[in-house]
MILUMMI-263928 format. One line per 10 residues: number of its first residue (from 1); their letters; for each residue x, y, z of C-alpha. Coordinates in steps of 0.001 Angstrom, whole numbers. Each point is the difference from the previous one (the first is absolute). Layout:
! residues N
NUM> A> X Y Z; ...
END
This chain:
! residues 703
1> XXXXXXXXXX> 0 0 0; 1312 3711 -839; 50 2714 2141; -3547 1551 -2007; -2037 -3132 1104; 1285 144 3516; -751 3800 -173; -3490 -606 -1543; -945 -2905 2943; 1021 2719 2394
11> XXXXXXXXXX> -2376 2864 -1182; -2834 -2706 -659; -10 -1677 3361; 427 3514 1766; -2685 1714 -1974; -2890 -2273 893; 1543 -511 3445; -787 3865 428; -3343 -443 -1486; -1043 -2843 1611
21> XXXXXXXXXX> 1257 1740 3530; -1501 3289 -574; -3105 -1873 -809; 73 -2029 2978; 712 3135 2235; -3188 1825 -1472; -2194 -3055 270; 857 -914 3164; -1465 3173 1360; -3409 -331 -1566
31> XXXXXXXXXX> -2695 -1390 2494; -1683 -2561 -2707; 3077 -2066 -105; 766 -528 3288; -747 -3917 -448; 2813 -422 -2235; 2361 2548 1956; -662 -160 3350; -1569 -3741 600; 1653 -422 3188
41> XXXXXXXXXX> -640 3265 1668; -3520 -424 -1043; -229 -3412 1400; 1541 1075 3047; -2463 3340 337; 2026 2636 -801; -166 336 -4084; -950 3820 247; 3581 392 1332; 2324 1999 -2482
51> XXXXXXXXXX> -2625 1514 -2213; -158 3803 -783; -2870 1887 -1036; -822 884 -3073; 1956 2864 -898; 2827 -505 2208; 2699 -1509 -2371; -2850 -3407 -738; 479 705 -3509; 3864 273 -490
61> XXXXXXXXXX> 2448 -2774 268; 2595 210 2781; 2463 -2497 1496; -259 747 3660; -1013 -3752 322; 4030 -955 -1015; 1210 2187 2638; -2278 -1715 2658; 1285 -3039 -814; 3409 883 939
71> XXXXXXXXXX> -974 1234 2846; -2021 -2543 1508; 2571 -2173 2761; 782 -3529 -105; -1719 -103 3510; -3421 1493 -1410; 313 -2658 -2262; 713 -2895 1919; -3189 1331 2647; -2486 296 -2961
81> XXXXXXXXXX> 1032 -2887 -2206; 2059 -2477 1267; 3417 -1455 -260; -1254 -1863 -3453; 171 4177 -912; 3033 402 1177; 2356 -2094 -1489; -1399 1116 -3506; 551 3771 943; 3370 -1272 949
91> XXXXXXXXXX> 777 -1623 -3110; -753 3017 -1951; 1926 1831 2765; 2949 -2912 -392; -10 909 -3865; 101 4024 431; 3235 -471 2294; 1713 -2574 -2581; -801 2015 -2723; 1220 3402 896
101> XXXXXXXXXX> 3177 -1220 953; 228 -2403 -3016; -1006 3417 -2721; 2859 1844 1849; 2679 -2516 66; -1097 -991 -3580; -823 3375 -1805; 3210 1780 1500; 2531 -3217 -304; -1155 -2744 -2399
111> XXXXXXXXXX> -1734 2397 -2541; 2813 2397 -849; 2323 -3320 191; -1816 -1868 -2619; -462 3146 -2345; 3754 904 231; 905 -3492 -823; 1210 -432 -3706; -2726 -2552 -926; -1100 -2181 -2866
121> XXXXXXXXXX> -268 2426 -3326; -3161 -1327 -449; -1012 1337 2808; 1542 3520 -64; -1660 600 -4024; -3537 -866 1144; -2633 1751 2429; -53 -2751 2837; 92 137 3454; 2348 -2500 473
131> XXXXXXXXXX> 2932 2710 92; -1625 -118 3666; 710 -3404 512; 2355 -2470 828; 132 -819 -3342; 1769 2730 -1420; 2946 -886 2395; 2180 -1715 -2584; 1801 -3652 1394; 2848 43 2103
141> XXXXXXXXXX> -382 3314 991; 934 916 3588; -2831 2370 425; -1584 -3573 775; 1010 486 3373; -1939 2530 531; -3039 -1418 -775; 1462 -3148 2325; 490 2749 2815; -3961 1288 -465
151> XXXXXXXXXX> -932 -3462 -75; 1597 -705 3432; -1540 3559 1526; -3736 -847 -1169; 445 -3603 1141; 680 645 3222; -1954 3454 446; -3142 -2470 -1032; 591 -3038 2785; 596 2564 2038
161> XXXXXXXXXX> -3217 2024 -751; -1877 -4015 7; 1337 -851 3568; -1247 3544 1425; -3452 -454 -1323; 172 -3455 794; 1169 539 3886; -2784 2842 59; -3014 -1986 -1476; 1178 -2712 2617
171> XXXXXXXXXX> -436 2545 2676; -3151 1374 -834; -1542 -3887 -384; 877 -543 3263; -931 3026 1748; -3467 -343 -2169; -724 -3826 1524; 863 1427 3148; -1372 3236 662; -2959 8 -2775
181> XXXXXXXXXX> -3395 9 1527; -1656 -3771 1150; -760 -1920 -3710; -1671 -3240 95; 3052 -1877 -2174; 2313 1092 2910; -2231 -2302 1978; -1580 -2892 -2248; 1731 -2768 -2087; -1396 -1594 -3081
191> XXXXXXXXXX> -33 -4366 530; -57 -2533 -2821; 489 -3716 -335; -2542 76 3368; -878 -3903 605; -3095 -1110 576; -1219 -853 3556; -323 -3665 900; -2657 763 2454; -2243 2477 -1327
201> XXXXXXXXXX> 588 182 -3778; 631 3724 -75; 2930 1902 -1041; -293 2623 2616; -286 -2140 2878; 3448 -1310 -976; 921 3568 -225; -1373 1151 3163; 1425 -2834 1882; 3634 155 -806
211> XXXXXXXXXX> 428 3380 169; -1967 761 3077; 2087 -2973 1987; 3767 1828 -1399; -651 3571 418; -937 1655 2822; -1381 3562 -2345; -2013 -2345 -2414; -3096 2076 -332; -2184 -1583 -2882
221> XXXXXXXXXX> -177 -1096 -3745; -1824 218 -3287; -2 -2539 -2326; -205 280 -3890; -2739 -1354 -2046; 89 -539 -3853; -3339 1780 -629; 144 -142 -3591; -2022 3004 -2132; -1313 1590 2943
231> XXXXXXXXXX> 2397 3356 -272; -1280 -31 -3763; -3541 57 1239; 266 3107 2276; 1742 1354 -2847; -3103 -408 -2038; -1751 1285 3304; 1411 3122 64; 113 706 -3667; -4064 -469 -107
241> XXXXXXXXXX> -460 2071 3107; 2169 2503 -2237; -2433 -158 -2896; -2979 -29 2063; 1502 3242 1328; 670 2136 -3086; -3520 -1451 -1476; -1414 1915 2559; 2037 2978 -553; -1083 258 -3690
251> XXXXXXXXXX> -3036 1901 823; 2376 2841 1003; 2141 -15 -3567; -364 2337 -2995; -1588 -1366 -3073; 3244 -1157 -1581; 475 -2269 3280; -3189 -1692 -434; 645 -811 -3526; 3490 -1600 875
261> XXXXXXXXXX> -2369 -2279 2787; -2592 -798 -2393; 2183 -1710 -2306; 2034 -2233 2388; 15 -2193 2423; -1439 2161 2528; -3172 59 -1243; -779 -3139 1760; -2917 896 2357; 1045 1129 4092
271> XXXXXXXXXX> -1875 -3427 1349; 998 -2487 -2481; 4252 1356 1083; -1459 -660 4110; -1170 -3172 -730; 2848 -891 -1432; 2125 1443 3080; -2356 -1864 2122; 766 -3676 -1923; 3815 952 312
281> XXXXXXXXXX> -1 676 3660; -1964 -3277 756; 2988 -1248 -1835; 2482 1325 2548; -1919 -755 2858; -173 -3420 -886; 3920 -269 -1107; 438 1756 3807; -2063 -2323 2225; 1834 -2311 2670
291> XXXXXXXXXX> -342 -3116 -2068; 1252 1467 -2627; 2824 1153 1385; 1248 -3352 1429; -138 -1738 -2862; 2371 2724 -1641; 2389 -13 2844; 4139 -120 -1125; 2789 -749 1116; 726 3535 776
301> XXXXXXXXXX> -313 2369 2892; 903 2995 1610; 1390 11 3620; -223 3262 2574; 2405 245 2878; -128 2567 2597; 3976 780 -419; 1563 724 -3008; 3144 -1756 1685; -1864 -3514 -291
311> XXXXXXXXXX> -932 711 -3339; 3232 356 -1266; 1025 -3364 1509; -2952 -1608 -1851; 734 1073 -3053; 3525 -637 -346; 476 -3056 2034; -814 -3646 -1951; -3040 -1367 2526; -660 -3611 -482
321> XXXXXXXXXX> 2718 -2677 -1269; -1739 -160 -3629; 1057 3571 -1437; -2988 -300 -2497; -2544 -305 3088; -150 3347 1900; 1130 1977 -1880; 499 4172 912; 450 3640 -1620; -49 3248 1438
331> XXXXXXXXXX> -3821 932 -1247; -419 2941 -2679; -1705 2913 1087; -3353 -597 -274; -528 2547 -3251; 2714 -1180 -1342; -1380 -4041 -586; -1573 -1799 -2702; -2060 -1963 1782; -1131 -2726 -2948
341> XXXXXXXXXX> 3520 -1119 8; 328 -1066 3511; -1955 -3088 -1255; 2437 -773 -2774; 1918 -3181 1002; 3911 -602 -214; -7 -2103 -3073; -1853 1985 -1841; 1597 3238 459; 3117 -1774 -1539
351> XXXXXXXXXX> -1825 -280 -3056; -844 3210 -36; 3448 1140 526; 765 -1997 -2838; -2648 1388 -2294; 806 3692 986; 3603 -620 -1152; -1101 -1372 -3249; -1755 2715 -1038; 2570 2539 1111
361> XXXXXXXXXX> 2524 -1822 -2044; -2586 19 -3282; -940 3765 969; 3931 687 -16; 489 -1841 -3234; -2629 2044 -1672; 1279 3125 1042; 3067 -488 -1930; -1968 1107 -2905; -1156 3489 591
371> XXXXXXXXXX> 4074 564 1567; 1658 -1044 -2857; -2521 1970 -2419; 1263 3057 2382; 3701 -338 -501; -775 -293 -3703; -1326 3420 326; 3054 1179 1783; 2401 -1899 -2444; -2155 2247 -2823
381> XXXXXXXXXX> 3398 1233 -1680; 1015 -3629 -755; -3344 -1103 -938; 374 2988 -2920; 2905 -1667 -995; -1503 -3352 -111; -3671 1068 -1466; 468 3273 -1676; -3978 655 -358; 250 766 3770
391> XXXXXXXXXX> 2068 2698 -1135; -3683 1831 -983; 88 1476 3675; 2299 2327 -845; -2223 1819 -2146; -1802 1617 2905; 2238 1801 1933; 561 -812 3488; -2033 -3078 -390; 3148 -1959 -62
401> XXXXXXXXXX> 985 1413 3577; -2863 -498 1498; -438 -3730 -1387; 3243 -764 1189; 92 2245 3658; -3728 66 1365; -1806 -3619 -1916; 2249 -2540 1406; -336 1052 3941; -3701 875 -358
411> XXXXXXXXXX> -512 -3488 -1992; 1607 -1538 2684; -1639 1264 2999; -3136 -139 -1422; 714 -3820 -256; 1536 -262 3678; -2868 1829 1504; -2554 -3144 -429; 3059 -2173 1301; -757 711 4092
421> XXXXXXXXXX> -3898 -590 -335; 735 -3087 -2084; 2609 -1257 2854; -2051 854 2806; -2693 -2605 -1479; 1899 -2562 -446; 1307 710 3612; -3772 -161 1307; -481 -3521 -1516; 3053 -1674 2157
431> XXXXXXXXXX> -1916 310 3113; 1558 2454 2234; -1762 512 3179; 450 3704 327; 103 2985 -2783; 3428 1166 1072; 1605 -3570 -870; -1989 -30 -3370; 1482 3586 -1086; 3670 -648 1811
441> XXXXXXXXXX> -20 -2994 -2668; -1491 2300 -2345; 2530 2407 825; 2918 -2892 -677; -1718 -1423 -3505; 272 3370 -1369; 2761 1281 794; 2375 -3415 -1261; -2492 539 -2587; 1055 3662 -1164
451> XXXXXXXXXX> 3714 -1341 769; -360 -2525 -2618; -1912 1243 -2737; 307 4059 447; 3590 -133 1107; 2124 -3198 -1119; -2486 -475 -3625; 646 3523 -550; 3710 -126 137; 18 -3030 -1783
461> XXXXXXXXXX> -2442 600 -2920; 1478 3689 -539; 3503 -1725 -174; -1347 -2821 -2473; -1213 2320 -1909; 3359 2231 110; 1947 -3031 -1288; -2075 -1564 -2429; 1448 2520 -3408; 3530 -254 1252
471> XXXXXXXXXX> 1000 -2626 2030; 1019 -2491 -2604; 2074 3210 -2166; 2066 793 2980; 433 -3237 2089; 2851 1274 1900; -2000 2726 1527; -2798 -1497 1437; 725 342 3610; 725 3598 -219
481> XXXXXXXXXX> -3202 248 -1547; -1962 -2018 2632; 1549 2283 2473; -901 3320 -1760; -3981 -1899 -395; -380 29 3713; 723 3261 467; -1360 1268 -2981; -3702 -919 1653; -89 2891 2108
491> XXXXXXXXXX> -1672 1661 -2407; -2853 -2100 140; 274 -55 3816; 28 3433 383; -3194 663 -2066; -1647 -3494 1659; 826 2336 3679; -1194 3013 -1758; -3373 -1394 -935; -549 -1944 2749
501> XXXXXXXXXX> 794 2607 2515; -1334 2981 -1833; -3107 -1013 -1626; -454 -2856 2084; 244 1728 3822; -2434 2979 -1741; -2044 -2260 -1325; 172 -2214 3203; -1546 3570 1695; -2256 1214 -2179
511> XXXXXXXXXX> -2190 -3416 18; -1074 292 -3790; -1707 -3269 20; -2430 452 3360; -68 3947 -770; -1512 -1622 -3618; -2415 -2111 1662; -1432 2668 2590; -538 2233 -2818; -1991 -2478 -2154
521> XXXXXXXXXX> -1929 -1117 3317; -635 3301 733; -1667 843 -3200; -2161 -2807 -216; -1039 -1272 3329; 762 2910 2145; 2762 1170 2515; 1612 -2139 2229; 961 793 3298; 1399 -3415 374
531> XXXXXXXXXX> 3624 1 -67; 2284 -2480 -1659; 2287 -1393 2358; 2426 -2391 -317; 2827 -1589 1932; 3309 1264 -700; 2019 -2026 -2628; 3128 -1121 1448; 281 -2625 -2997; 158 2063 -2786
541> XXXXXXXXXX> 1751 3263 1699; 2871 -2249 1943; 1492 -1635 -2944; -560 2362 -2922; 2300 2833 2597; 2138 -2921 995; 704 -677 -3963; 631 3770 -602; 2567 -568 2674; 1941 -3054 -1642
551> XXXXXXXXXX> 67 1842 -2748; 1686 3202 1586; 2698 -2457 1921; 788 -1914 -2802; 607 3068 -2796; 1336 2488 3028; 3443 -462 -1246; -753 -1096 -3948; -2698 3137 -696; 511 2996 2579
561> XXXXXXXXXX> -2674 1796 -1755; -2772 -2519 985; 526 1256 3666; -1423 3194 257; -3011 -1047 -1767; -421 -2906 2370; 345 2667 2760; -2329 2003 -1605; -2355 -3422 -58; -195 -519 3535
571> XXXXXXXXXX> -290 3244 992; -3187 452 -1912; -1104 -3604 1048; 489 1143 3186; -2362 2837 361; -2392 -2283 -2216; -185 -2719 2509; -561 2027 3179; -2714 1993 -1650; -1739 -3547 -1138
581> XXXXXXXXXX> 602 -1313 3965; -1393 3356 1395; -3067 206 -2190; -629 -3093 -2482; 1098 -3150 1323; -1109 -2163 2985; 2559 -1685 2197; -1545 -3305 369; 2363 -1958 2007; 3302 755 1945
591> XXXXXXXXXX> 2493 -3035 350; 2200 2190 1750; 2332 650 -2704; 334 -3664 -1956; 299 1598 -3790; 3684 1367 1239; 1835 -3840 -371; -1016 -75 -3367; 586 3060 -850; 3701 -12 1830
601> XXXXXXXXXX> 454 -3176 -2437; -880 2038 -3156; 2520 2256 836; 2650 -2293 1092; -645 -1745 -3367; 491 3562 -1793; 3185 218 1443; 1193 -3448 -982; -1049 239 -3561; 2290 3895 -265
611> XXXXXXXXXX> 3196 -2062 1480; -878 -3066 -2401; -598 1978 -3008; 3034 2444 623; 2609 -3382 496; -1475 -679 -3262; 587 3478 -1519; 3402 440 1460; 1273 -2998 -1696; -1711 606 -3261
621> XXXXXXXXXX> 1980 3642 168; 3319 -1760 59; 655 889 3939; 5 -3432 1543; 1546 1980 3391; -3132 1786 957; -2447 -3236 -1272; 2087 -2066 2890; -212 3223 2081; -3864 -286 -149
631> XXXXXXXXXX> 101 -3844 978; 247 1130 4313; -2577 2599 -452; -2703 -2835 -1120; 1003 -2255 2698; -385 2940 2366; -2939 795 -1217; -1506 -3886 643; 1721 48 3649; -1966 2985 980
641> XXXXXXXXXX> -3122 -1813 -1353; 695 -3052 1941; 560 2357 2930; -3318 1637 -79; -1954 -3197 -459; 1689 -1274 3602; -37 3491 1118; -3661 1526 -983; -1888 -3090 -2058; -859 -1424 3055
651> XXXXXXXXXX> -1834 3071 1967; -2153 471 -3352; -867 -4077 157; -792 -136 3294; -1509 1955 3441; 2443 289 2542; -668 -2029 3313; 1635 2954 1428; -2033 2822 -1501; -3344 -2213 1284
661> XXXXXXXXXX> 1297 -370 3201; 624 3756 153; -3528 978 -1277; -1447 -2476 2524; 1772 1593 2982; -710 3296 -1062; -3503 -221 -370; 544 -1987 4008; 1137 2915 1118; -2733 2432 -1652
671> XXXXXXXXXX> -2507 -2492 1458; -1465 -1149 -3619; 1441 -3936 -160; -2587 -1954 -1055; -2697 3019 -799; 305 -763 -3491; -2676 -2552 -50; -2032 765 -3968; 3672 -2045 -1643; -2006 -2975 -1208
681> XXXXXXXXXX> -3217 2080 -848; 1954 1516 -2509; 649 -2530 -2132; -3628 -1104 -366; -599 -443 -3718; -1901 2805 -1315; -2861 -1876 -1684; -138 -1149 4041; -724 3795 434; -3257 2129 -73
691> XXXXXXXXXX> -258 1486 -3855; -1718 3538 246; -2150 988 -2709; -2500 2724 -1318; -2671 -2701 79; 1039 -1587 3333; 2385 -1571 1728; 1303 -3609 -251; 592 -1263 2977; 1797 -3626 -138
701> XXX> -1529 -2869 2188; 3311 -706 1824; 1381 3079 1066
END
């Protein structure tokens, strides 16, 4: 790619980026689309909050809301949202500290080094941006060293940025599990592999027996049942106490509104929708009756202590001689489970494991396609040579920088954007018990995912595709010129972070697709005041950042001039993210900071993969010195990863006896031990629970 296309990318990605912001900033402020903006301070009663009057500054665009974002402390965030919160503000944090010091080591050393250098003629006659790189840095040369001396500072200014954030996120975990206010999953264990009792026939009787006669704080149980359909049936509940609802509204529409009922489904008469609610809550009642219920009992329960220090013993200790019998966890929080897959058994979840890795492999495979289409487009000067009708491009002018700067990267992340949704469904079928395993496997399939196909096929099909006209004219070359193709895809890199940071955080803000819908639904069956909330999506925000960071470590010292862009990527995702926490999304769950493992392992792999692929380059540049010199930092590197799985792995794995024991005395000594008594109520399934709606209230038979 030539300087033009990067140039064009650039003014592309930043132009709608400032449209797309300034239209978020003036949209945000109007009242009607509060639902879309402001979901979570609606849902939590305070929606009104931040809006002006008409007339005072409503109607201009303004970018206070970046400002705020800065200013809002890591404290405010961990009281409002969590730890989950946390370590994601952190990792954008982690990135903005890397980064600047990266751009100024790299703009101010490795830039003017690599321009300076005498390089390849080739090189020096055309437009590229490789007189940036470390390909213009001819072989043998001693300004090598240099680069080897960089290589060294950022290796060693990034474990030491990891083991801070790592030795911090430790702290916080612990000082959450031991100072956070009384959760029922500090007190309650989840059982499987429960035998069946020889006396009574019952799976809870076993239950209550053995635990009541070995621990003194046993306080009660709940066991699962495999109800089948019936959460699908107070689904269809509520959605016909919905329609029964707006029927009756229709009287109050406009003319339009009635037209828009007339001709769909909701012109099914008021009584014929209540007898219909009426047949589907017989339903449930007779799915919840006592009978019922013990025929559809599991192996499965939840246990409630009154300490959290005897809960921790249950849960890690092995309890009977057969490991499969017995079995413990610490329990999810109770918003955070998936209750239909507590009845999944062992055996089967194998086979699902099986399945979901099946289709991730086939998903990866396919993807292959739309990634090597893309680094055709960014190979378009050799394609011209090959096919001259592509050559026809040229006729427009600047077509042929913007087909070879802006397509690829938008292509591309337009393709990667369905990838986390697709992941996160195959994660659902493999029967986690709890939404924060299902999107920390999420999290894991897509990122070695984007590793594979948006970093390593990338590099690989650009250099195929590099080599094809003239490796078999100039044998004796190749290896130069399979060094000069890795570096020569920052190009594409740095218009993939452009797009992706650019358009895709502004995009990310402005909610185009929801803002879409509530303008459609407004227009046809009235305003809305209900807002769309969602949980926050650690699976597609934790690796897509965590790739944008492999990226930066890897080309730090091979493309300088990716890493003030990058910086400029995570500041902006930055302010994007704590705006979406404050206002849009809905913490969910809080696992008191389990993302930050994985995400510590993305990094450490980032780091790897620069030392690998710089032993490589070294060599390939005739300077077999500095490739051997490189050899210690790797094995550095994987030392202080074995250190921080014996030094921090375990904390994040497991609840300290010791933190329990502390909580437990401290709440002794404030006279609370044992006041804690609604544990086991709160993991009582919620088709178990009373459903409240506009026609009346469901209340279950066995409450």
């Amino acid at each position: 790619m030539d300087a033009e296309g990067l140039v064009a990318s650039a003014a592309i990605n930043l132009g709608l980026a400032l449209v797309a912001l300034s239209l978020f900033s003036l949209l945000k402020k109007q009242p009607g689309n509060a639902p879309v903006y402001r979901p979570r301070r609606m849902a939590a009663g305070d929606g009104g909050a931040g809006l002006l009057p008409l007339g005072h500054g409503r109607l201009t665009p303004s970018f206070r809301w970046i400002g705020a974002a800065f200013r809002l402390s890591e404290e405010d965030v961990l009281r409002r949202h969590g730890l989950d919160a946390l370590v994601v503000v952190r990792l954008f944090k982690f990135g903005i500290k890397c980064f600047t010091v990266c751009s100024v080591v790299g703009v101010l050393v490795l830039a003017p080094t690599n321009y300076t250098s005498e390089g390849r003629a080739d090189i020096r006659r055309s437009n590229s941006m490789e007189l940036f790189t470390v390909t213009n840095v001819t072989r043998g040369s001693d300004r090598l060293w240099v680069h080897f001396s960089c290589l060294c500072f950022i290796s060693f200014y990034v474990v030491y940025l990891l083991h801070k954030e790592y030795k911090e996120i430790t702290r916080r975990r612990i000082e959450h599990l031991k100072y956070h206010c009384k959760r029922p999953d500090q007190y309650t264990i989840l059982v499987r592999g429960i035998p069946m009792c020889p006396d009574h026939g019952t799976y809870g009787c076993y239950v209550d027996h053995f635990f009541s006669k070995n621990y003194q704080t046993y306080q009660s149980y709940q066991i699962v049942h495999d109800i089948g359909n019936i959460e699908a049936l107070q689904k269809l509940a509520s959605s016909i106490d919905k329609q029964i609802k707006r029927k009756r509204e229709t009287r109050k529409c406009n003319i339009w509104q009635r037209i828009w009922f007339k001709f769909t489904s909701e012109a099914i008469s008021i009584h014929r929708q209540e007898e219909k609610l009426k047949d589907v809550q017989q339903a449930i009642h007779l799915l919840q009756c006592e009978n019922m219920l013990k025929q559809k009992e599991v192996p499965v329960a939840f246990v409630a202590f009154k300490s959290r220090l005897d809960a921790a013993h249950a849960a890690e200790m092995q309890l009977l001689v057969n490991p499969l019998s017995l079995v413990t966890a610490y329990a999810p929080e109770p918003n955070d489970m998936i209750w239909k897959n507590l009845a999944i058994p062992f055996w089967r979840m194998a086979m699902y494991k099986l399945g979901v890795f099946v289709a991730a492999f086939l998903l990866t495979v396919f993807f292959t396609i739309p990634v090597t289409a893309v680094q055709g487009i960014v190979q378009f000067e050799k394609i011209k040579r090959w096919f001259p009708p592509a050559r026809a491009v040229q006729l427009i002018p600047g077509l042929n920088s913007v087909v070879t700067g802006y397509l690829p990267g938008m292509i591309l992340n337009g393709f990667i954007y369905l990838v986390p949704f697709a992941m996160l469904g195959m994660a659902s079928f493999e029967g986690c018990i709890a939404n924060s395993q299902k999107e920390i496997k999420a999290c894991n399939m897509v990122f070695y995912f984007l590793l594979g196909n948006v970093f390593f096929l990338s590099i690989l099909s650009g250099s195929l595709l590099d080599q094809l006209g003239e490796s078999f004219t100039h044998p004796k070359d190749i290896p130069s010129r399979l060094a000069s193709a890795v570096s020569a895809q920052s190009d594409f890199f740095i218009t993939y972070i452009l797009t992706n940071g650019m358009s895709g955080f502004s995009l990310e803000v402005l909610q185009f697709g929801l803002l879409t819908w509530q303008f459609l639904k407004a227009h046809s069956l009235g305003h809305s005041k209900e807002p769309y909330l969602y949980g926050f999506p650690y699976y597609r925000v934790v690796p897509i950042v965590s790739l944008a960071i492999l990226i930066g470590v890897v080309y730090a010292v091979v493309a300088p001039l990716l890493l003030p862009i990058l910086l400029i990527y995570f500041l902006l995702g930055y302010a994007v993210y704590i705006n979406q926490m404050e206002d849009v999304y809905e913490i969910t769950y809080d696992t008191c900071g389990q993302y930050w493992p994985s995400i510590h392992h993305y990094i450490f792999l980032s780091v790897a993969l620069m030392q690998i692929t710089m032993i490589g380059l070294f060599g390939l540049k005739s300077k077999p010195g500095a490739s051997f010199a490189t050899i210690p930092l790797l094995v550095f590197n994987i030392l202080f990863n074995e250190y921080c799985k014996v030094r921090f792995l375990p904390t994040f794995h497991h609840r300290p006896v010791q933190v329990a024991k502390q909580s437990d005395e401290l709440d002794e000594a404030e006279g609370t031990m044992g006041d804690f008594d609604d544990a086991i109520s709160a993991y009582k399934p919620p088709w178990m629970r009373p459903m409240n709606l506009e026609s009346g209230s469901v209340q279950p038979l066995n409450v």
